[in-house]
C-alpha positions as MATLAB code, in Angstrom:
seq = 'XXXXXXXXXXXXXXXXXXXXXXXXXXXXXXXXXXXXXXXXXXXXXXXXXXXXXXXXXXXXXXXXXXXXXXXXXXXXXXXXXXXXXXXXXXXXXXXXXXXXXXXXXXXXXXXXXXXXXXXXXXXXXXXXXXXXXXXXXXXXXXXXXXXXXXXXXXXXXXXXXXXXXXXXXXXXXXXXXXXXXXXXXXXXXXXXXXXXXXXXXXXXXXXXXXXXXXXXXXXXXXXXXXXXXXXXXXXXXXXXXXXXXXXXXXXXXXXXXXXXXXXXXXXXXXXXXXXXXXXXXXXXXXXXXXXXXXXXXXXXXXXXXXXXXXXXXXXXXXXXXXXXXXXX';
ca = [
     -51.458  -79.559  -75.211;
     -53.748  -78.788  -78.432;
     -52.365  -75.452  -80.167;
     -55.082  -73.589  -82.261;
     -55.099  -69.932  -83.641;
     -57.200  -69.121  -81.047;
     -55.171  -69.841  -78.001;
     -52.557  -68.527  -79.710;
     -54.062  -65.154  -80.418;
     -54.804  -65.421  -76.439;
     -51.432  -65.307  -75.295;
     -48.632  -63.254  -76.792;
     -45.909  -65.839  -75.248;
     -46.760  -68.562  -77.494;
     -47.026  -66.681  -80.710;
     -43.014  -65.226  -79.404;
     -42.136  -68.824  -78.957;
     -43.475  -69.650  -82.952;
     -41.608  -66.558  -83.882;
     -38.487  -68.071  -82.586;
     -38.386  -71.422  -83.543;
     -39.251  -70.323  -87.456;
     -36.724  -67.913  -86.820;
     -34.364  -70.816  -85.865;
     -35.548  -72.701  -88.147;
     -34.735  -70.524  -91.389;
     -31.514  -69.342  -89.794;
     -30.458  -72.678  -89.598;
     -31.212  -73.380  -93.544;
     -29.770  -70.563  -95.123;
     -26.406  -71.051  -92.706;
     -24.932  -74.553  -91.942;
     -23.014  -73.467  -88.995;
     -25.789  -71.715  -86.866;
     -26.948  -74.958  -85.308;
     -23.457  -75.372  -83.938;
     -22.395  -75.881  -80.571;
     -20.234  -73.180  -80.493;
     -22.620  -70.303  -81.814;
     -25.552  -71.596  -79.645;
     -22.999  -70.609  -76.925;
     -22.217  -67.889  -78.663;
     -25.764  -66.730  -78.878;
     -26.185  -67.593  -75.046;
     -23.187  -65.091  -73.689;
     -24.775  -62.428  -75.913;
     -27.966  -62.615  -74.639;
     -26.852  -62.768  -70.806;
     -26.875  -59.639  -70.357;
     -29.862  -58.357  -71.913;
     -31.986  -61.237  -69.849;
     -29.971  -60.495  -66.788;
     -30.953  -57.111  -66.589;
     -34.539  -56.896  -68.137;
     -34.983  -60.006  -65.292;
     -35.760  -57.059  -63.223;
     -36.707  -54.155  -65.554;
     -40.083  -56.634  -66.483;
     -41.061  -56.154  -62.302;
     -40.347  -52.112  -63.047;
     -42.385  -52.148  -66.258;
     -44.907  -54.096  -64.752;
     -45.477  -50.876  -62.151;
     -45.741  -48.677  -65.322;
     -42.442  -47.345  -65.498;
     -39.286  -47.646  -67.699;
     -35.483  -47.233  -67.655;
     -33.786  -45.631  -70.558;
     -30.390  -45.244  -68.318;
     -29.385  -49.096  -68.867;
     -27.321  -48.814  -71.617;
     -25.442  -45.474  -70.084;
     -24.779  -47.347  -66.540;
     -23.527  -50.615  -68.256;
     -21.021  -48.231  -70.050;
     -20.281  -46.481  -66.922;
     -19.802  -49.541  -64.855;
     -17.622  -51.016  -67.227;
     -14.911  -48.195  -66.943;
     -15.311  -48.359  -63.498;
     -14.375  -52.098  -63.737;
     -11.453  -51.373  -65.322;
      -9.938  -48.334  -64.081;
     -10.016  -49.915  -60.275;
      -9.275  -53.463  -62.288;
      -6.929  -52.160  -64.374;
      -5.406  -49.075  -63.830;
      -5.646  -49.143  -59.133;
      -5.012  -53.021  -59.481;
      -7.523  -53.531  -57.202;
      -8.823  -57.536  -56.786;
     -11.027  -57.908  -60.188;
     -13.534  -58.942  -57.420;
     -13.439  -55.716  -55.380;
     -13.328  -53.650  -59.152;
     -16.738  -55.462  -59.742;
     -18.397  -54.631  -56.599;
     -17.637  -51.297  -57.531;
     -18.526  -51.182  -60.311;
     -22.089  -52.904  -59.784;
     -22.389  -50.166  -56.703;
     -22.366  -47.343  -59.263;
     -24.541  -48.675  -61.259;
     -27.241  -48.818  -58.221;
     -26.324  -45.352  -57.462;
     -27.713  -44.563  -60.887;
     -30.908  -46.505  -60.115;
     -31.129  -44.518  -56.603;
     -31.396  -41.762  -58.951;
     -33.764  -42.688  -61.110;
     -35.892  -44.318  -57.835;
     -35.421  -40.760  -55.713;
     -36.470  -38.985  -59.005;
     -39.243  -41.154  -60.169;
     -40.345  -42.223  -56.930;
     -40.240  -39.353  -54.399;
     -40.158  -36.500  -56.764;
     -42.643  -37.990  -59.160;
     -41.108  -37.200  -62.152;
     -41.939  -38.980  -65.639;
     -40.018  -41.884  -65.849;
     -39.237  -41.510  -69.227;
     -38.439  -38.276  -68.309;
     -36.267  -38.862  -65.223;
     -34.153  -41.603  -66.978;
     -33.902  -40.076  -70.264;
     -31.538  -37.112  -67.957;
     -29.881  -40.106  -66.154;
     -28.831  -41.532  -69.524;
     -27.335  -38.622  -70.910;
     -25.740  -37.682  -67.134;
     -24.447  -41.699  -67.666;
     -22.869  -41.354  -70.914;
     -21.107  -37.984  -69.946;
     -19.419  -39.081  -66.795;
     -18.538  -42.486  -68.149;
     -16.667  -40.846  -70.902;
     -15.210  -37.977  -68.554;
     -14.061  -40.631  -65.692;
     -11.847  -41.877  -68.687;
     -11.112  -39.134  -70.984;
     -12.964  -40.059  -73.361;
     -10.558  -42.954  -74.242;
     -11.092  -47.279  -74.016;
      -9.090  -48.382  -70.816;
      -7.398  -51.718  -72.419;
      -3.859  -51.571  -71.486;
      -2.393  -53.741  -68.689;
      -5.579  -55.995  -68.323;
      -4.936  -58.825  -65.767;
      -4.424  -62.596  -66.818;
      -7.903  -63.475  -65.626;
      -9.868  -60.592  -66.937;
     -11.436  -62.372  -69.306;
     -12.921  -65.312  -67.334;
     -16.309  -63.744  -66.879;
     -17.199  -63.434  -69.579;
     -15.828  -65.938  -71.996;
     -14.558  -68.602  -69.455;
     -16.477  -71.750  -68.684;
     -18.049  -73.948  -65.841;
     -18.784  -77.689  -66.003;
     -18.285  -77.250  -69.731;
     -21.115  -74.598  -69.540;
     -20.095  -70.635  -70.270;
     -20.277  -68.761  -67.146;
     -22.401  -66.197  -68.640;
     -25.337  -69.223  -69.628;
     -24.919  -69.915  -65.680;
     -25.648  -66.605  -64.705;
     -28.583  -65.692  -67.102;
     -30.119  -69.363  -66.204;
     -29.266  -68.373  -61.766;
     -31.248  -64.822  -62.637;
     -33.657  -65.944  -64.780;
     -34.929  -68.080  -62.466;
     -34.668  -65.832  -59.690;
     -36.607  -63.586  -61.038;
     -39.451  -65.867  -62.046;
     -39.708  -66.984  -58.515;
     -39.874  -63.485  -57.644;
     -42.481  -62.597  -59.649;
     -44.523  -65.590  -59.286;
     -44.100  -66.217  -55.650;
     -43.176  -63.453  -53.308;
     -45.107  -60.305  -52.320;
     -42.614  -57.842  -55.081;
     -44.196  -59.394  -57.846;
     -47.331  -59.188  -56.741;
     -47.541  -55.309  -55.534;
     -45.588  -54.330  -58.783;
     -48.582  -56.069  -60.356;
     -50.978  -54.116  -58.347;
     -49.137  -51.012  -58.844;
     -49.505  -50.580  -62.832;
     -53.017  -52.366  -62.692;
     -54.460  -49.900  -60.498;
     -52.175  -47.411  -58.212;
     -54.857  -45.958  -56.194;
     -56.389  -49.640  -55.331;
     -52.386  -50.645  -54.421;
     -52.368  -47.578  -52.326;
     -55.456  -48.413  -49.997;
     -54.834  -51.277  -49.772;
     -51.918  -50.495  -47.912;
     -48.867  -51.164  -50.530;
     -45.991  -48.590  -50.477;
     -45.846  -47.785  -54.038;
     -42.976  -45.066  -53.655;
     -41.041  -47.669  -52.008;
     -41.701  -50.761  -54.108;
     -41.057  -48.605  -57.133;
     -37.595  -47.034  -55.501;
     -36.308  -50.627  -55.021;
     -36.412  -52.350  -58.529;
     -35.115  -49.105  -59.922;
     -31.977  -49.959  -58.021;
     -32.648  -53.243  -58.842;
     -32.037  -52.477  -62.325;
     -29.123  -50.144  -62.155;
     -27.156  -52.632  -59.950;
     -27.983  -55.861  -62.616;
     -26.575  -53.020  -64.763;
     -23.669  -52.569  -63.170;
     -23.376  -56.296  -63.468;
     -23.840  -56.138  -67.269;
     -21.405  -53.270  -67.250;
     -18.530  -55.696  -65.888;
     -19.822  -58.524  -68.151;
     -19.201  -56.704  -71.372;
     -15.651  -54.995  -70.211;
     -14.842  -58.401  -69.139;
     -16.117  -59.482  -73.122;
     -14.548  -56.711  -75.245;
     -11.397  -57.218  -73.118;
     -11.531  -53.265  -72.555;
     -13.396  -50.317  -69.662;
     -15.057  -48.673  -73.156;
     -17.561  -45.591  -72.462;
     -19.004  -45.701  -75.861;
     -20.545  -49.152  -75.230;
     -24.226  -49.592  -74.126;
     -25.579  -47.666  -77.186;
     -29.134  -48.966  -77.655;
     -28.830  -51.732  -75.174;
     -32.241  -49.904  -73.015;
     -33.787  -50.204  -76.112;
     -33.036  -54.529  -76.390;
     -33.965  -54.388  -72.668;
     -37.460  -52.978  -73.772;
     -37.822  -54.740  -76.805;
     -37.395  -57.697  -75.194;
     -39.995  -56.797  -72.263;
     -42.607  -55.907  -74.794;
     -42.023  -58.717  -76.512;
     -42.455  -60.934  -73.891;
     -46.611  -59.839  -73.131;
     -46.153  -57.241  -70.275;
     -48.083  -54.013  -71.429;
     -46.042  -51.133  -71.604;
     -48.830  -49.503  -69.147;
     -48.423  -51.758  -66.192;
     -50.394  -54.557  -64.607;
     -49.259  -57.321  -66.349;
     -45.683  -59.401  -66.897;
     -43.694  -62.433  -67.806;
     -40.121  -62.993  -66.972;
     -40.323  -66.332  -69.253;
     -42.289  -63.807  -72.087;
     -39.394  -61.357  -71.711;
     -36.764  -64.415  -71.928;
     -38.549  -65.657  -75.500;
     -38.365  -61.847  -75.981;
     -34.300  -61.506  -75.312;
     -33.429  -64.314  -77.899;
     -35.417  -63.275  -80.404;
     -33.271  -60.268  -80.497;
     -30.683  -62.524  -80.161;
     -30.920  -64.895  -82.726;
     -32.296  -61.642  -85.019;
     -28.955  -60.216  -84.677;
     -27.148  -63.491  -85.186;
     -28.501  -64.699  -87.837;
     -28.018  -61.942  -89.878;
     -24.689  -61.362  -89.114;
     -23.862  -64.989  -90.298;
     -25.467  -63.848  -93.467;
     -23.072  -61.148  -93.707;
     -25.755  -58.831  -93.512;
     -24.716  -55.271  -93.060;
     -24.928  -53.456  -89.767;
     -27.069  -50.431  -90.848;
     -29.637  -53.211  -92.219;
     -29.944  -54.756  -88.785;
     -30.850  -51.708  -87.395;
     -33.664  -51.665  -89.831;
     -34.319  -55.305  -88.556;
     -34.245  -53.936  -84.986;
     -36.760  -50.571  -85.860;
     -39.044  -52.976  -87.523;
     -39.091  -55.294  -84.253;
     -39.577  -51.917  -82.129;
     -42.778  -50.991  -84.304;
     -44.060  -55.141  -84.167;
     -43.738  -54.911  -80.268;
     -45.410  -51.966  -79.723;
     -48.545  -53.033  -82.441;
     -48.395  -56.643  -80.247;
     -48.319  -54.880  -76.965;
     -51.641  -52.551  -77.493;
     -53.333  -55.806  -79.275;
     -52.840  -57.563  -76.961;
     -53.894  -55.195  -74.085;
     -57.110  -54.337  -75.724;
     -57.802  -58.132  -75.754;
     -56.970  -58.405  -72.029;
     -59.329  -55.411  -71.225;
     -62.073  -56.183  -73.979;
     -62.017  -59.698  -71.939;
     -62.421  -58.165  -69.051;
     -65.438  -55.976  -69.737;
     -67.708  -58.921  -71.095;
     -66.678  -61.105  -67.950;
     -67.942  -58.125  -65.595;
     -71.259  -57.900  -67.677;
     -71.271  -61.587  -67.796;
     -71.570  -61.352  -63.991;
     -74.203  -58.309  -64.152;
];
C-alpha cells in the first residue's frame, strides 16, 4: 500500500503508527536493552490495563461523553481485592468478582447521573472521582493492605500462559472484543449515531439513555478489572493508586482518531494510542529520566492530542461539506 503525506494527513491512525515506530526506533538507539524480550513484556503488562479499559471508554467517547472516575474505581477496586483477598480470605476469584462489581456500581453512577439525570459528563464523573478516591481510602484507613497476601496473588498479573504474560492475553482477548464490537454489532454502531447526531439517533428509534447507561458500566466494571490487575502487580490493595490513569485512558482515545465530540472511533487508533504512552513512559525511564520530566512528556502529549483531535475533525467535516455541494 503506497504511503504519501497526503493519506497520511487523511487519517490520524497512520501518522500514530509513524509516531510509534520512530519512537521505537530512537528508544531502541539510545538504550541497548529496550528491544529486549523481557521489557517488550514489560511494556505489554503495563499497557494492559490502560487498553483494557479505554477498549470500552472509545464506544463511550464515541457517544460524546467521558469518564474521569477510572483512575478512582481502579484504586477502589483494588482495596476491595484485597481486603476480601486478603484480610476475609475469601477465594482470590470471589475477591475479584467483587471487586470488578464495585467498580460497575461506580459506572451505574455515572450512567444514572449522565444518562437519566442528564448531567455533564465531565461534570457527573469529575464528583464520582473524588466520591472514588474518598471511600477507597476510608474502606482502608487510609493505609496499603499488603500484609498476609496469598501464595498466588501475584499470578495475574505477573504470571504467564504458553510462555505469554497473562496480562498480553487479556489486553489481546479485549482488544479484540471490542473491535468486533464496534465494527460489527448494533453498540458500535448507535454509539456512532449517538455523538454524530443525537436527535437523528433518537428518531430513528435508538435508546440513547440506555445505550449510553450501559458502556458507562461497561467502563467501571473493565475498571474494576484494572483495579485487581494492578493490586495483583504492586503486590498490595493501595488507595492512592489510579492517579492520572483517566487521563492515559483519554490520551490514548484521542490519540487514536475518535473526536472528543462524538461520532467517530477506533479501538485499533486507541490501541496505537495506549503504547505510545507506553513506550513514552518506558523509554524515558530507561534513560533515567526523572519522574517530574515525564509528566512534562505526558502534558505535552495531552496538548498534541487535543491540537490532532480538532485537526483532524475539521478535516472530517470540511470533507464533508464539499462532498454535499459536490452532490448539489
Amino acid at each position: 500500500m503506497e504511503l504519501n503525506a497526503k493519506k497520511i494527513l487523511k487519517d490520524q491512525r497512520i501518522l500514530m503508527l509513524l509516531v510509534l515506530i520512530v519512537m521505537n526506533l530512537l528508544f531502541g538507539l539510545t538504550s541497548p536493552a529496550f528491544f529486549s524480550k523481557y521489557n517488550f513484556f514489560n511494556m505489554f503488562r503495563q499497557a494492559a490495563t490502560i487498553v483494557i479499559v479505554a477498549s470500552a471508554g472509545t464506544l463511550l467517547m464515541m457517544t460524546g461523553n467521558i469518564d474521569l472516575s477510572t483512575g478512582s474505581t481502579v484504586a477502589f477496586a483494588g482495596v476491595l481485592y484485597a481486603l476480601f483477598g486478603s484480610v476475609y480470605k475469601l477465594p482470590l476469584p470471589v475477591a475479584g468478582a467483587i471487586a470488578v462489581l464495585g467498580g460497575a456500581l461506580f459506572g451505574v453512577v455515572n450512567g444514572l447521573l449522565v444518562a437519566r439525570y442528564k448531567f455533564q459528563s465531565f461534570i457527573a464523573t469529575l464528583g464520582t472521582m473524588y466520591i472514588g478516591q474518598g471511600v477507597a481510602l476510608v474502606a482502608c484507613n487510609g493505609q496499603s493492605i499488603r500484609e498476609n497476601m496469598p501464595a498466588n496473588w501475584s499470578k495475574l498479573a505477573r504470571g504467564s500462559f504458553i510462555g505469554l504474560p497473562i496480562p498480553l492475553i487479556l489486553m489481546v482477548f479485549f482488544l479484540v472484543l471490542f473491535i468486533v464490537v464496534a465494527r460489527k454489532t448494533l453498540l458500535g454502531k448507535y454509539s456512532m449515531a449517538i455523538g454524530g447526531n443525537k436527535n437523528a439517533a433518537f428518531f430513528s428509534g435508538i435508546n440513547d439513555s440506555a445505550i449510553i447507561f450501559w458502556l458507562y458500566v461497561m467502563v467501571g466494571a473493565l475498571a474494576g478489572f484494572a483495579g485487581v490487575m494492578t493490586a495483583s502487580r504492586i503486590g498490595a490493595g493501595d488507595p492512592r493508586v489510579g492517579k492520572g490513569f483517566e487521563f492515559d485512558i483519554i490520551i490514548a482515545i484521542l490519540l487514536g482518531g475518535t473526536d472528543i465530540n462524538g461520532g467517530k472511533g477506533s479501538v485499533i487508533g486507541m490501541f496505537i494510542g495506549a503504547m505510545i504512552i507506553t513506550v513514552l513512559g518506558n523509554g524515558l525511564s530507561m534513560l533515567d529520566i526523572l519522574p517530574f520530566w515525564q509528566q512534562i512528556f505526558k502534558g505535552v502529549i495531552v496538548v498534541v492530542a487535543i491540537i490532532l483531535n480538532e485537526y483532524f475533525s475539521k478535516k472530517k467535516h470540511s470533507m464533508k461539506l464539499a462532498e454535499q455541494n459536490i452532490a448539489a
